[in-house]
Structure formats: structure tokens, C-alpha cells
N, C-alpha and C positions, 0 to 999 in steps of 0.2 A: 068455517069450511075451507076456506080459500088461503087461512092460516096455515092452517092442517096440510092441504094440499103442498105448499112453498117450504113448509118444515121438511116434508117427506123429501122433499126434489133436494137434487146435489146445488149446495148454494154458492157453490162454485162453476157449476153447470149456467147457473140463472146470471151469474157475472158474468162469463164469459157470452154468454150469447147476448145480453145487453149490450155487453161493449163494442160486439158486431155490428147491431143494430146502429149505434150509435154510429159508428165509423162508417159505416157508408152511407149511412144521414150525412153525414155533415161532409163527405167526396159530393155525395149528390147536389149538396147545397152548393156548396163550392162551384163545382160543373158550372150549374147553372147560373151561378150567379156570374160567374165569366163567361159565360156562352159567348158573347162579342168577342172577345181575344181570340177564345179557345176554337172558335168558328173557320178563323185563319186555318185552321190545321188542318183543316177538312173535315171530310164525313165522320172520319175516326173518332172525333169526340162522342157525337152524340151516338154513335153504338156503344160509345164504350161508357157513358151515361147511363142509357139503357141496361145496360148491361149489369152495371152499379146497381138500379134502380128494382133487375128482376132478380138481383141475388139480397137485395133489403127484404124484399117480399121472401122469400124463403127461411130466411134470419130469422125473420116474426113469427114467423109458423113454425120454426123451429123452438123461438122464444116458446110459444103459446103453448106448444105441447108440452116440452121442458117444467112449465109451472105448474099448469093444469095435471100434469100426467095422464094424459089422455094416449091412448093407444089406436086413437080413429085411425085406419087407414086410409082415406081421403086428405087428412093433411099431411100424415106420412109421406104419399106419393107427392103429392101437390109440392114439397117444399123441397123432395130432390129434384121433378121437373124446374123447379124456378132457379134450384145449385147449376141445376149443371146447364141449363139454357145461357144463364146470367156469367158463367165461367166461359162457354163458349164467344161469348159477347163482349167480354172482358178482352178477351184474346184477340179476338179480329176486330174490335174497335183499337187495341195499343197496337196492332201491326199497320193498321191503316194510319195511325196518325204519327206512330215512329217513322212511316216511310213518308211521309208529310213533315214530317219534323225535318228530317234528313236534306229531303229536295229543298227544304228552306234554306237549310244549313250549307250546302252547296250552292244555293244562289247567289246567298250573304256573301258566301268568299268569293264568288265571279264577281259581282257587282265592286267588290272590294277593288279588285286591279282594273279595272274597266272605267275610263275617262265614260261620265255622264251624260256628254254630250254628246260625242262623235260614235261611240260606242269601240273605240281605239283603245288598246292597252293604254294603261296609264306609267308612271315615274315608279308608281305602288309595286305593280306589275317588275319592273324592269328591278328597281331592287331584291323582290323577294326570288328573282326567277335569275338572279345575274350569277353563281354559278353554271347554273344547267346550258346559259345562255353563253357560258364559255368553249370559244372552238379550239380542239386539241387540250380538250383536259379529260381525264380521266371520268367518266358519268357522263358526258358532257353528250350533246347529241351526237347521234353518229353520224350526221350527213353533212356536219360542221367542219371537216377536213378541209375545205375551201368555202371562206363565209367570207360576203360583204356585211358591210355595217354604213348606211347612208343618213345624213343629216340633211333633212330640208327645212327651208324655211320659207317662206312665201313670203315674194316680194311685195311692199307696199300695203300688206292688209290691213292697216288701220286708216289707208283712206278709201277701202271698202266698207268700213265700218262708220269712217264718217261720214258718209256718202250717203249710205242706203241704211245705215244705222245698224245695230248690234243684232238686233234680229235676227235680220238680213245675213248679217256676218256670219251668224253660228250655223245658219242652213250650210252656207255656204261651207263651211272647213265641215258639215256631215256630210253635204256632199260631195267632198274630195277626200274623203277617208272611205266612203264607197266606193270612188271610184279607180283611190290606189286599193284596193282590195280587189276590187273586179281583173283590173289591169295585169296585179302579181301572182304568186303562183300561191296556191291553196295552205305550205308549210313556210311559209313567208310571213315575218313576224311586222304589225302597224303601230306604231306605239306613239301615243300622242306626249311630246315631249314639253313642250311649253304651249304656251297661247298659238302661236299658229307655226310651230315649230314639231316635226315628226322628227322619228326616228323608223328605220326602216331593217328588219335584222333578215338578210336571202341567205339560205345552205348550199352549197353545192354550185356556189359561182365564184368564178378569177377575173384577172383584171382585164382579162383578153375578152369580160362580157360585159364589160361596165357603161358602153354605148349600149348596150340591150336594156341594162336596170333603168339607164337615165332618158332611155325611149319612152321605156313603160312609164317614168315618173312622168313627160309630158304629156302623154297622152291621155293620163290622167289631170294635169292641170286643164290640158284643154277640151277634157270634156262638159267643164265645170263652167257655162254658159252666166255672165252677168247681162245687166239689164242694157248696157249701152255699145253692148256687144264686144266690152273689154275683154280681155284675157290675162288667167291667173299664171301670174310666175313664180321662178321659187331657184333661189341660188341652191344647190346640192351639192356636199362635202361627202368623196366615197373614200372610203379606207377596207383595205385586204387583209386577209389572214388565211395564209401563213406571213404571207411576203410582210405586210407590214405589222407585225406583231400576232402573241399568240393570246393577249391578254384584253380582253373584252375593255376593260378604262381606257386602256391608251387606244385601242380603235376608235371608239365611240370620241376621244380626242383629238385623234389625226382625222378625223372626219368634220367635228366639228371647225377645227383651225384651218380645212380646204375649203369650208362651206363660207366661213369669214372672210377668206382672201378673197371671194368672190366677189363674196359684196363689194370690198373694199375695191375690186377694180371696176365697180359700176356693170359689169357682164349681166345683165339682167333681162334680155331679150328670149334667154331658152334658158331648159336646166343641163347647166354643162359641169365638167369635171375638171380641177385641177390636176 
């Protein structure tokens, strides 16, 4: 009888609805057997699991009737309710976990230029972003028309670190990447340069403000409270643009090279400017 039955039916009909079956058997298995990864993603999986899972069940009663030739209307309906439930479930489980996917995908590349520590732009940062970061170039930001470029380095921190130990030390440069962020203006760029060495990129300032940046720069050393009531210093290198160049390397150079003379004349009691 059941020969009989599968003779009559298109047996090409009975492949292709097997092979449905099959294919989201084995999505379902799949799903689940990542659920731990796929979890990451959010809700979106397991709708869209389910979803898998209520269009299997419609597959099979599509299957069953296919071979049987049955003409029941109860699995007729039965198996477009599970299509088109399991389609819509298909759908707003991949939009939930595409837009999960996304916000991942966006994090990855902020975390990318983002020093770990301090949560300060990183070296990463400054090269992938060193055109845009160019003042007086074509793209380039528009409020770059008069841009510093500051190099700090904080004085003596490695006998913070051997003092009160590294620990100690890394609070310490978070919290002085806090509090030059508190200090400067909201489009003012912090970028954590070396080990205890910034870089600092302000728009729309000249040299006639450069007592104002090297204010805000102590103000933020001395907000930064050590245990025996010392206080952090830091030699700073300013360099201008337009006046001293239009080309982001040789800034971020003339500033480093005023930031060295510093040192080198022992000037280490405030952050001043050659």
C-alpha cells in the first residue's frame, strides 16, 4: 500500500521536501550545538533557532502528506501555520542577531585603537586616523584651521612604579587620562603615546593660548593625588599649526623635540612650554 502510495506521489516532490527536512535538521543541530558561541549574539539566535525548528515541523507535514497523499485539511493548515510562523521567526531572529553582530563588529574596531588600559586613544588610533587628523588638508577636520599638537611625558614615573609598584602605577596614568579628559574640551583628542607618554591633538587653538592648554595640562597632573602627598609632573612639548607647519609628522615632532629640551634642562617643577 505504502509502495503504491510513494509510486503515485512526484518523486521528485518526496526529494525535495526530504532534503528540507534534512537542512534544517542539521541548522538546528548546528544552532544548538553552538549555543555557547552563538549566545554571544544575543536573543537573535534562539528566535531564529526556533524559528528553524517551527519551519522543520511544517517540512514533515509537508513531507507526510507529499507521500501519504493525503488531502487532510488539518495538516494542510497545520503546516502553512508552522511556514509562515517559522518564516516570520527566521526573520526577526537574523535582524536581531545581524544588529548583534554589527554592535560586536563596532566594538571590535573601537577596542581596536583604544589603549586597554587608560581607555586613551592608542599609536593604532593615530595611524589609521593620521590623515583626517591632518590640519589644513583637504577632508581634514574643519576646525583644524588652527590646531595644537602637545607631547607629555610625566616626569619620574618609574619611581612611582617602584615605589608603590605597577599596580599602583596603571591607576595612576587611568587616572590622569580621566582627568586630562575632564580638564579639556569634549573635541580634543587623548592619545596614549608610549608607556607614560600622551599625545594630546586641541582644534581651534593658537599660540597666544598655549598658557591655557599647559594650565589645563597641570591641573590635571595635580589632580592626580599620590599616597605621600607627591605630585605628578610631566615636561610638555607644544607645537602650532599653521605657524609651525601644516603637516601632522613634523608637528607631533617639533613637539616632541620641545618636550626633550625640557627634560634635558631639568625644568621639571610645572608643565611649561619651550
Amino acid at each position: 500500500m505504502m509502495t503504491g502510495l510513494i509510486h503515485n506521489s512526484s518523486l521528485f516532490e518526496i526529494f525535495t521536501r526530504t532534503s528540507l527536512c534534512l537542512l534544517y535538521l542539521f541548522l538546528i543541530i548546528l544552532f544548538f550545538r553552538n549555543r555557547h558561541k552563538m549566545s554571544a549574539r544575543g536573543k537573535g539566535w534562539s528566535v531564529l533557532t526556533i524559528g528553524l525548528f517551527t519551519d522543520w515541523i511544517g517540512e514533515v507535514l509537508d513531507l507526510v502528506s507529499v507521500v501519504s497523499g493525503s488531502k487532510n485539511a488539518f495538516i494542510n493548515t497545520a503546516k502553512y501555520v508552522f511556514f509562515d510562523a517559522g518564516a516570520f521567526l527566521i526573520v526577526l531572529g537574523g535582524i536581531f542577531w545581524v544588529r548583534k553582530l554589527a554592535r560586536t563588529i563596532d566594538k571590535l574596531a573601537f577596542e581596536n585603537v583604544v589603549d586597554p588600559l587608560t581607555r586613551a586613544y592608542n599609536r593604532r588610533f593615530l595611524a589609521q586616523h593620521f590623515e583626517q587628523l591632518l590640519p589644513n588638508r583637504p577632508g581634514s577636520n574643519p576646525s583644524g584651521q588652527n590646531s595644537a599638537i602637545a607631547i607629555i611625558d610625566v616626569d619620574n614615573f618609574k619611581s612611582v612604579n617602584d615605589r608603590y609598584g605597577h599596580v599602583y602605577g596603571d591607576s595612576v596614568l587611568k587616572k590622569l587620562v580621566l582627568a586630562l579628559k575632564a580638564n579639556l574640551r569634549r573635541d580634543d583628542y587623548v592619545i596614549r603615546y608610549g608607556g607614560d607618554e600622551f599625545v594630546l591633538i586641541c582644534y581651534n587653538v593658537g599660540p597666544d593660548e598655549r598658557q591655557i592648554i599647559l594650565d589645563r595640562v597641570n591641573k590635571a597632573l595635580s589632580s592626580v593625588a599620590l599616597p605621600r602627598g607627591e605630585r605628578l609632573t610631566a615636561s610638555v612639548g607644544l607645537a602650532f599649526s599653521p605657524q609651525g607647519g601644516t603637516r601632522f609628522e613634523d608637528l607631533v615632532a617639533t613637539a616632541d623635540e620641545r618636550m626633550y629640551s625640557l627634560k634635558n634642562y631639568d625644568r621639571k617643577n610645572t608643565a611649561q612650554q619651550v
